[in-house]
DSSP file (Angstrom, degrees, kcal/mol; ACC not computed):
  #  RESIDUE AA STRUCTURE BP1 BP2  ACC     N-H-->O    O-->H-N    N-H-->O    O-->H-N    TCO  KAPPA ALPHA  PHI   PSI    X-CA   Y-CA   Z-CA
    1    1 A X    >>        0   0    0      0, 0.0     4,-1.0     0, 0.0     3,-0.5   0.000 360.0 360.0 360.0 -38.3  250.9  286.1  220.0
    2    2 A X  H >>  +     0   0    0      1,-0.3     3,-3.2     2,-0.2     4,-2.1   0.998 360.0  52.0 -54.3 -84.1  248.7  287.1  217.1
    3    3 A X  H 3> S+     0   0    0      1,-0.3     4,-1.5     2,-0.2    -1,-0.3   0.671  99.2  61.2 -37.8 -18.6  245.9  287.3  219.6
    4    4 A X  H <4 S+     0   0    0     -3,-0.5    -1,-0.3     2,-0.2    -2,-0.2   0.730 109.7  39.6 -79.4 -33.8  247.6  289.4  221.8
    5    5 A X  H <X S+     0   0    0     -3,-3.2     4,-3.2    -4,-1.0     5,-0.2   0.673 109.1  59.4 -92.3 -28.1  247.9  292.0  219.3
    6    6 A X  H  X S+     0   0    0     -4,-2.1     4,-2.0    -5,-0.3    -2,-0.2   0.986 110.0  44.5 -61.0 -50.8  244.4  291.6  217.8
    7    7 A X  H  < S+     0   0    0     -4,-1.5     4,-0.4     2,-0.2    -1,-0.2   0.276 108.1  56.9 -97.5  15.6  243.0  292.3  221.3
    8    8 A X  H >> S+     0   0    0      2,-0.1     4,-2.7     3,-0.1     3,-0.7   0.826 108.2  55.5 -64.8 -66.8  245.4  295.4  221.8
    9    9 A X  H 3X S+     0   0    0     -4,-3.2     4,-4.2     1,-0.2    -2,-0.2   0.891 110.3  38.7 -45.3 -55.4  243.8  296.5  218.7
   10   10 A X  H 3< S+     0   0    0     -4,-2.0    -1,-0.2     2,-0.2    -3,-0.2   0.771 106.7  60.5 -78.9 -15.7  240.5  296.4  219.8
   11   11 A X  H X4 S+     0   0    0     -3,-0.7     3,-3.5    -4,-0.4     4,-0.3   0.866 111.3  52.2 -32.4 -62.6  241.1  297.7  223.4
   12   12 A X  H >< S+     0   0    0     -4,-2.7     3,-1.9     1,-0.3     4,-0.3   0.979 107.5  44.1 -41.7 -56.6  242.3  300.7  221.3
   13   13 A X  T 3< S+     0   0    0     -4,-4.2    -1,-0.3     1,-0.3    -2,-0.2   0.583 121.5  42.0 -76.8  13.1  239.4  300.9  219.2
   14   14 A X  T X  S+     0   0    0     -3,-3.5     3,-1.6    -5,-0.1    -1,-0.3   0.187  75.5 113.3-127.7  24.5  236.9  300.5  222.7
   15   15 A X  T <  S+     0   0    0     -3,-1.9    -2,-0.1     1,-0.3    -1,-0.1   0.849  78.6  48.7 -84.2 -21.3  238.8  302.8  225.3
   16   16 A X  T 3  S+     0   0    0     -4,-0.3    -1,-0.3     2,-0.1     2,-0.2   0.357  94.5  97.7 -90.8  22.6  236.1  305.3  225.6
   17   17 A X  S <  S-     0   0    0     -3,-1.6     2,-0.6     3,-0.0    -3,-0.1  -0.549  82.5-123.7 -87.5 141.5  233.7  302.3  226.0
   18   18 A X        -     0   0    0     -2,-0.2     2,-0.1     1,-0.1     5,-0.1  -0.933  43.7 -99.6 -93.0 149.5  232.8  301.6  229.8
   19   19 A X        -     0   0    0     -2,-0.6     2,-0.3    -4,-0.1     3,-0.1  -0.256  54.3-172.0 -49.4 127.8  233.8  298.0  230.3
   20   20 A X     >  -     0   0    0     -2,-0.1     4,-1.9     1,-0.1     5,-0.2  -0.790  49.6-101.1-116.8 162.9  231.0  295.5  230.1
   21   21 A X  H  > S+     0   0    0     -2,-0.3     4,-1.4     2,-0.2    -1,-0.1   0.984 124.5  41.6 -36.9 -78.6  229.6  292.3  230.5
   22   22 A X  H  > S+     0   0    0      1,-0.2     4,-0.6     2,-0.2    -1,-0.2   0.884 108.0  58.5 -30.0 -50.8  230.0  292.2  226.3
   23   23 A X  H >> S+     0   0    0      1,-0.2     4,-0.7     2,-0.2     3,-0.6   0.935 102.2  49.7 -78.4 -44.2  232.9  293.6  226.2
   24   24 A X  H 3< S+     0   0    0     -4,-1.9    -1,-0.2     1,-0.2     4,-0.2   0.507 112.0  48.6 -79.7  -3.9  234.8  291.0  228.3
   25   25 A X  H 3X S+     0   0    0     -4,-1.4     4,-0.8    -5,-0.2    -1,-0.2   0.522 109.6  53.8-100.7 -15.0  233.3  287.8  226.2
   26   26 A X  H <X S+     0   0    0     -3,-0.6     4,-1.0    -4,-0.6    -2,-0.2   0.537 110.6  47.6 -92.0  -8.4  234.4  289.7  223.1
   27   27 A X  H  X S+     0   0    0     -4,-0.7     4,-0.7     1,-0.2     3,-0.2   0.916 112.1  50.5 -90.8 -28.1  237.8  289.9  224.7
   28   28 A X  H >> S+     0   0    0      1,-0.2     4,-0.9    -5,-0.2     3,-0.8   0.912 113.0  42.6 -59.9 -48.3  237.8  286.4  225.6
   29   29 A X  H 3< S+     0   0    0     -4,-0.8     4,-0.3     1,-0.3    -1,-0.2   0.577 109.4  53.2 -78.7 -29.6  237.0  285.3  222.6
   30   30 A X  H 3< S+     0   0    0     -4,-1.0    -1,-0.3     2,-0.2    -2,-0.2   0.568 114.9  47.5 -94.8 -18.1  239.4  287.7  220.4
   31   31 A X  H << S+     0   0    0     -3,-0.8    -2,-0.2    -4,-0.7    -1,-0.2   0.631 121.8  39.0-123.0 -23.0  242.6  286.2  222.9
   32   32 A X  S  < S+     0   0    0     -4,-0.9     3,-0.4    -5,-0.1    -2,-0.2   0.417  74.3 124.9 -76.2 -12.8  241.1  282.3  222.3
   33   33 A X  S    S+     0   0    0     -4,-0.3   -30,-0.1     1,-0.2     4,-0.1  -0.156  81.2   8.4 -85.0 170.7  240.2  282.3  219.0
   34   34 A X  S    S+     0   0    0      2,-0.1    -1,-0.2     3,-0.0     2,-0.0   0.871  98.4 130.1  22.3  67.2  242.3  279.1  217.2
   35   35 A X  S    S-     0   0    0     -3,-0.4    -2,-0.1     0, 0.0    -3,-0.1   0.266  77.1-123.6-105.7-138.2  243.4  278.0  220.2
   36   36 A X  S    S+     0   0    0     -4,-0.1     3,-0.1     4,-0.0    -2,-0.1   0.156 112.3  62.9-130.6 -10.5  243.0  274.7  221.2
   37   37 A X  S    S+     0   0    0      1,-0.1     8,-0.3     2,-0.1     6,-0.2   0.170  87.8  76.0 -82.2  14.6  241.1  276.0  224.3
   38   38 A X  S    S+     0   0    0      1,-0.2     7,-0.3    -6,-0.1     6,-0.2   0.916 102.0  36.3 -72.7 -64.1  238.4  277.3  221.9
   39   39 A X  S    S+     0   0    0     -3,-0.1     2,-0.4     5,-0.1    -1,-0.2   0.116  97.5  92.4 -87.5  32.5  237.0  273.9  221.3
   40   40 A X    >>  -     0   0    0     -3,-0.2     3,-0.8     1,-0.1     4,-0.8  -0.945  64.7-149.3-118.0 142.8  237.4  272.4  225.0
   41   41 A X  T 34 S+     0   0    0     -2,-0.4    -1,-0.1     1,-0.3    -2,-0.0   0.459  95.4  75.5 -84.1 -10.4  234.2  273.0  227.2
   42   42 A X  T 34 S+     0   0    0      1,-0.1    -1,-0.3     8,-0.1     8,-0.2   0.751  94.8  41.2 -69.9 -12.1  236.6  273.1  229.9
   43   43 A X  T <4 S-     0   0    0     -3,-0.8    -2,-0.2    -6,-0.2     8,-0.1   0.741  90.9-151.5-133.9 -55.3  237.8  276.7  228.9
   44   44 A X    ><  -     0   0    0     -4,-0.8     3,-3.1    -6,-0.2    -3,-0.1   0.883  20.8-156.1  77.3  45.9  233.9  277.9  228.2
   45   45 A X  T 3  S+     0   0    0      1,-0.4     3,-0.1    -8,-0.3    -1,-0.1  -0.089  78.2  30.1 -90.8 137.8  235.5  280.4  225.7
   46   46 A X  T 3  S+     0   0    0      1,-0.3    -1,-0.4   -22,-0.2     2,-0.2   0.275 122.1  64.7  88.1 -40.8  232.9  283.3  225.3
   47   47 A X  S <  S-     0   0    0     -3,-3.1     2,-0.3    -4,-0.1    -1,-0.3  -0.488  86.9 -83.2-135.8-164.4  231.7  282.6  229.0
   48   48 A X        -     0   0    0      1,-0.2    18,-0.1    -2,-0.2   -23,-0.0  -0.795  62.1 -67.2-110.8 136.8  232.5  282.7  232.2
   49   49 A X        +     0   0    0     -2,-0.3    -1,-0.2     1,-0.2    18,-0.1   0.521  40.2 170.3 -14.6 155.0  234.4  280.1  234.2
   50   50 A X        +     0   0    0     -8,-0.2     2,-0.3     1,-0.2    16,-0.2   0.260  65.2  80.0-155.3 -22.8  232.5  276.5  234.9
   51   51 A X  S    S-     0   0    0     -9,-0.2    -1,-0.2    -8,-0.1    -2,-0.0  -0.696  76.8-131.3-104.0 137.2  235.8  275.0  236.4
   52   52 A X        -     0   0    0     -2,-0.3     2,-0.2    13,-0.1    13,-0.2  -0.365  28.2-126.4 -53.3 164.9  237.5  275.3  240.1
   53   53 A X        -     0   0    0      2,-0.0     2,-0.3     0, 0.0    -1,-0.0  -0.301  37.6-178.8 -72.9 171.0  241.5  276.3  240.0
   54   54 A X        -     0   0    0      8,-0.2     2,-0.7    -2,-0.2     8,-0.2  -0.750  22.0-146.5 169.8 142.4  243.3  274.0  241.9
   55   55 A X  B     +A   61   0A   0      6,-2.9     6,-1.8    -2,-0.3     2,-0.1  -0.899  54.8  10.3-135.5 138.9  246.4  273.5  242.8
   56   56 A X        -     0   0    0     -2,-0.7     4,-0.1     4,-0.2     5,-0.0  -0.309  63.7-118.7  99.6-175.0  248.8  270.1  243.5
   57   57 A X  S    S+     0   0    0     -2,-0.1     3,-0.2     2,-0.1    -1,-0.1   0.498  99.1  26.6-132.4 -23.6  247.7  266.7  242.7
   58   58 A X  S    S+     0   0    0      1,-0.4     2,-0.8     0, 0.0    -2,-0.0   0.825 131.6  35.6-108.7 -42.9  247.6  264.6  246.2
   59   59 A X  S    S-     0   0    0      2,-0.0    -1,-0.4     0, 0.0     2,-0.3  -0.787  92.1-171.7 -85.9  84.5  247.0  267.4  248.4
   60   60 A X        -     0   0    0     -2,-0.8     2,-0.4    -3,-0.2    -4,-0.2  -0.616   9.8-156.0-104.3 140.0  245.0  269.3  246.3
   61   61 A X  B     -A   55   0A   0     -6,-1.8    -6,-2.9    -2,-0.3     2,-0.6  -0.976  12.5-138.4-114.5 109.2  243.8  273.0  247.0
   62   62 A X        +     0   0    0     -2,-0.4    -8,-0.2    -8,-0.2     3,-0.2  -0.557  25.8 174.5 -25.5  75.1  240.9  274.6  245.8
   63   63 A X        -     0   0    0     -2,-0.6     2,-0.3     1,-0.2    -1,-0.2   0.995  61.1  -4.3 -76.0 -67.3  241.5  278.4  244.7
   64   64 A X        -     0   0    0      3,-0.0    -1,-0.2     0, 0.0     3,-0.1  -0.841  65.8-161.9-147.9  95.8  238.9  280.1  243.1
   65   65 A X        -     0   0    0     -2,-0.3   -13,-0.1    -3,-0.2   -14,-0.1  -0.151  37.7 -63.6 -72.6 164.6  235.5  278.5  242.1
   66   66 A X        -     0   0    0    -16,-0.2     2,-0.4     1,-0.1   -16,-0.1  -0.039  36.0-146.4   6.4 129.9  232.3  279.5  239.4
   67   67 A X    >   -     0   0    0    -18,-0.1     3,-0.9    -3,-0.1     4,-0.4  -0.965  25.2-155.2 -76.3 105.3  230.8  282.4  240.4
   68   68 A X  T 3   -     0   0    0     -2,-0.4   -18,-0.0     1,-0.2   -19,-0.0  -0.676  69.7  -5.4 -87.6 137.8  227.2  281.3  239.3
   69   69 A X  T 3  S+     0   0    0     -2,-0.3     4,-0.2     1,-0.1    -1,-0.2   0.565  93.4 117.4  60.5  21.0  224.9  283.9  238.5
   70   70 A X  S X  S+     0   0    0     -3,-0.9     3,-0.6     1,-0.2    -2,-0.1   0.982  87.5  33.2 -64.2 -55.3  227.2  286.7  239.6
   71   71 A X  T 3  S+     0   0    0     -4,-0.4    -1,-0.2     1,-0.2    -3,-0.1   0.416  95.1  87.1 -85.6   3.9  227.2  288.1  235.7
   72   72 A X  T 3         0   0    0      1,-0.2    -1,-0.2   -51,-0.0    -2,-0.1   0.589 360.0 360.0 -75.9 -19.4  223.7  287.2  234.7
   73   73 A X    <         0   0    0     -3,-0.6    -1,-0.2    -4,-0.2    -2,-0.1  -0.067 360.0 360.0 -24.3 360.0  222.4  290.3  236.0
């Protein structure tokens, strides 16, 4: 919850900012930080997705994969 208000706070302080590349790894980061998904490489915290979604466990469905190289730009 603490994060949630931290990155409220800093929305505030960036609203005449255009959203960026920057700006959306600092948000990640501010809404992870002591988390327990901070230190898992699954989470990439700071970055951009590395894992599919996926949903069920015997029939399993795929949602939404990596974009790779979408944001490198």
């Amino acid at each position: 919850m603490k994060n949630h208000f931290r990155l409220f706070d800093y929305c505030l302080d960036i609203i005449d900012e255009e959203l960026s590349k920057e700006i959306m790894i600092k948000m990640n980061k501010i809404l992870k930080r002591n988390t327990t998904d901070e230190d898992d490489p699954r989470y990439n915290v700071g970055g951009f997705k590395v894992v599919s979604n996926k949903i069920g466990l015997i029939n399993v469905i795929n949602t939404s994969s990596p974009v790779r190289n979408y944001y490198s730009k």
